[in-house]
C-alpha angles and dihedrals in degrees: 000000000000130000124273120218107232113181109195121180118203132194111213093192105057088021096235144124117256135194119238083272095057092254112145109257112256105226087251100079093038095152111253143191124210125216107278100009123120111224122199105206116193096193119204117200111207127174104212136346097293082061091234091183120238122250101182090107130088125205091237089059117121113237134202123176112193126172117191132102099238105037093195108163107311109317094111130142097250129000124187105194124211096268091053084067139098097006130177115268101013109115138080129034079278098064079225102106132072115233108243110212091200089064090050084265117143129156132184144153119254107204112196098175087102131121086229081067100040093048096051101041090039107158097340126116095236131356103247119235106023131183137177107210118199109190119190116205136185117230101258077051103255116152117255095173145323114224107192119178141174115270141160136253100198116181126219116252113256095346120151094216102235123177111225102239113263101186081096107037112135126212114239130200107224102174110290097354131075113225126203110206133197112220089261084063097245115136120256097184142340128221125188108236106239 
C-alpha cells in the first residue's frame, strides 16, 4: 500500500487542530489511519488562526511521534522515531520539499501495519480515545515540547488482521533512505542514510 499524504495543522497555543484557513477542525474531519495502512503526515505547527507558524523548535531537536491512548512504554499503536523525520523530499502536496522544523514543520510516516495495532484495535470499528503525541527533544534529551492531538484508529471491514510476515523482510537502498520491505512489498520501516 502506498502512503497517504495527511496535512494536519496544529495550533500550540489553544492546543487544536486547524484547516489550511485557520478554522477549528469539526470532529468530523479529525485526521485518521487505518490498520495497515502507511501515512505520510506532513505536520504544521501554528500558533493561532492566522497560522502564524511556530518557530520554538531547532533542527537539532530529537522527535518522537507516537499514536496510541494509553502510551505505556512502547507498546504503542504507531512510533516514528527521530530518524524517520525530516526527510528529503517529504513536504508539500508535491512530495518535492523538505519539512523545516524551525518553521513548526515536521513530517513523518505513521505506519500502522504493526501487531501493537492489530492487537489493540482487534475486531473493533476504531480504537476510543485516541492521541498522536509528538514529542521534541534536544539532543542531551531534554524535553523542548510535547504536541498531543486528537486522532483516529479505524479497522479494516471484514478483514482477518494478518501481519505480513516479517521474518523475510529485505532492506532496500531508495536515494538517500533506507527502506525495510515485507515480502508484499509493503514498507515495515525508513531510515535516512547518514
Amino acid at each position: 500500500m502506498s502512503e497517504r499524504l495527511l496535512q494536519i495543522y496544529y495550533d500550540v497555543t489553544a492546543k487544536v487542530l486547524r484547516d489550511s484557513l485557520g478554522n477549528e477542525l469539526r470532529v468530523s474531519r479529525i485526521p485518521s489511519i487505518t490498520f495497515k495502512e502507511n501515512v505520510m503526515v506532513n505536520l504544521q505547527l501554528v500558533t493561532d488562526s492566522d497560522m502564524a507558524k511556530y518557530t520554538g523548535l531547532e533542527a537539532s531537536n530529537v522527535f518522537t511521534a507516537d499514536l496510541d491512548n494509553a502510551f505505556v512504554g512502547s507498546n504503542v499503536m504507531c512510533r516514528t522515531l527521530n530518524e524517520g523525520f525530516n526527510s528529503a523530499d517529504n513536504w508539500g502536496i508535491a512530495q518535492d520539499e523538505q519539512a523545516s522544523a524551525v518553521l513548526g514543520q515536521l513530517s513523518f510516516v505513521l505506519n500502522a501495519n504493526t501487531t501493537t495495532y492489530q492487537s489493540k484495535i482487534g475486531t473493533d470499528a476504531e480504537e476510543p480515545n485516541v492521541r498522536l503525541q509528538v514529542r521534541a527533544d534536544t539532543t542531551a534529551d531534554v524535553l523542548v515540547d510535547v504536541f498531543q492531538m486528537e486522532f483516529r484508529a479505524l479497522n479494516i471491514l471484514g478483514d482477518g488482521g494478518a501481519i505480513p510476515d516479517t521474518t523475510s523482510a529485505v532492506l532496500q537502498v531508495r536515494g538517500n533512505d533506507v527502506v525495510l520491505l515485507y515480502p508484499d512489498g509493503s514498507v515495515a520501516e525508513t531510515w535516512v542514510k547518514q
